[in-house]
C-alpha positions, 0 to 999 in steps of 0.5 A: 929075197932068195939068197945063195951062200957059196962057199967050200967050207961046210961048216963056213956055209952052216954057220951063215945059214943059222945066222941068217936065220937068226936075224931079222932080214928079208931073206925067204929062202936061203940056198947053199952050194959048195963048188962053182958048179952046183951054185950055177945050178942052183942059178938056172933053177931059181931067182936068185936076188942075193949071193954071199960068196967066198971070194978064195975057194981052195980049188975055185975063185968067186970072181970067176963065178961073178962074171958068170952071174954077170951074165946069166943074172945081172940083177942079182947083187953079190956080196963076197966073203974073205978071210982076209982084207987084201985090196986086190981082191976087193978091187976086182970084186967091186969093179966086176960089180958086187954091191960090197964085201964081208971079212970072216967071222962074220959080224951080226950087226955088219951081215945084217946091215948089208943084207938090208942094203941089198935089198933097198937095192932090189926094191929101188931097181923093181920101183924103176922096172915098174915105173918104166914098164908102167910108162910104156904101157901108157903110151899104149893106153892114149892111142887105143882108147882114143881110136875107141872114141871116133870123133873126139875134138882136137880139144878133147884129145889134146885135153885127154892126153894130158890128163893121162900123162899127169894121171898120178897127179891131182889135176885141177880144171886150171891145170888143163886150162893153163895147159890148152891156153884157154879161159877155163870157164870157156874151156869147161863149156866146151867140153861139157858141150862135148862130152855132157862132163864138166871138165872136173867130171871129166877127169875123174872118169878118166881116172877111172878109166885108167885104173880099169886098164891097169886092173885088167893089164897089169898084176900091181896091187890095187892099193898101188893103182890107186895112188898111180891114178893120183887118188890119195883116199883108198876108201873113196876111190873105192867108193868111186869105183864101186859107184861107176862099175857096180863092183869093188876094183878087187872084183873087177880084175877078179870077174874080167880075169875070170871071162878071159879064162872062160872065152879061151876054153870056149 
């Protein structure tokens, strides 16, 4: 995480810098501003996930500036520092939105938890960013591919769609039969009629396929693809992936991602 401590005292801020740098936490950078105005500089300049803020500055107010973060950076989550427990302030503090608040001195243990706190918050709003961005980038993925594959059966893209929307899942020939309303003996005749895939064959080339599509449109780890293709085995999808394309998954993002460079200069 990047953090901002705020706080007109110097030596208020130098303490918490140390501290923070003493505790085990997730903090990577830490970053100090003694005015409302060098902070906000410092905001337009970096990502900043977390700022400890002194909530009474002696010519300056913390709420103001967490209504100007509010704004400027609604991601980031605020922690107020006080030298006094008055309800107001706190009140005001969490109605504006700040994810907690600390009394000075500053406890270890208490600066610590709420550190890791913050960034469960993070890591739980990334996770939902993601899964979002992944759901809308899926929707995309159906329509092209099926546009690719001219002539596909009303079967096959009804059976297609269904198996890119429960990608995530291990899916079963059953699954699919169930969900199309039809024997999966007979189902799997048809498709194999089709395609020269029995249905379960079908499924894994379709994962495949997917997991191509997410190598090359999207930065998540692969360890990550795996598993958003339903696989639980990293190893034997590698083993897979290598077997149908030649090339290890980190290979595959690495060459086409290379032949995209080298079209755009040409």
């Amino acid at each position: 995480m990047e953090l901002l401590i705020v706080d007109d005292e110097y030596y208020a801020v130098e303490g918490l810098k140390k501290l923070i740098n003493r505790i085990d936490s997730p903090v990577q950078n830490v970053f100090c501003a003694y005015n409302l105005r060098d902070a906000k500089q410092i905001f337009l300049q970096n990502n900043i996930d977390v700022m400890l803020c002194d909530i009474e500055m002696e010519e300056e107010n913390g709420i103001d500036l967490l209504r100007w973060v509010n704004d400027y950076s609604p991601d980031t989550k605020t922690i107020f520092l006080s030298c006094h427990d008055r309800f107001r302030y706190v009140q005001q503090a969490l109605q504006l939105g700040a994810v907690n608040y600390i009394l000075k001195p500053v406890d270890e243990e208490e600066l610590t938890r709420l550190l890791d706190s913050a960034h469960q918050m993070i890591l739980e709003q990334n996770r939902r960013f993601c899964d979002l961005k992944l759901a809308e980038l899926m929707k995309k993925y159906v329509p092209i591919h099926q546009k690719r594959e001219p002539g596909m059966s009303n079967l096959l893209r009804e059976v297609d769609t269904f198996i890119v929307d429960h990608i995530d899942e291990c899916i079963s020939r059953k699954d699919v039969a169930d969900h199309v309303f039809l024997n999966a003996d007979y189902m799997n005749r048809v498709i194999k009629k089709e395609t020269g895939l029995s249905v379960g064959e079908y499924i894994a080339q379709k994962k495949l396929s997917v997991a191509k599509f997410l190598l090359l449109e999207t930065d998540i780890p692969v360890g990550d693809i795996v598993f958003r293709v339903g696989y639980t085995n990293v190893a034997y999808f590698n083993k897979s992936f290598k077997k149908e394309t030649g090339v290890t998954p980190r290979e595959y993002r690495r060459n086409h991602t290379a032949e995209e460079v080298l079209c755009r200069r040409e």
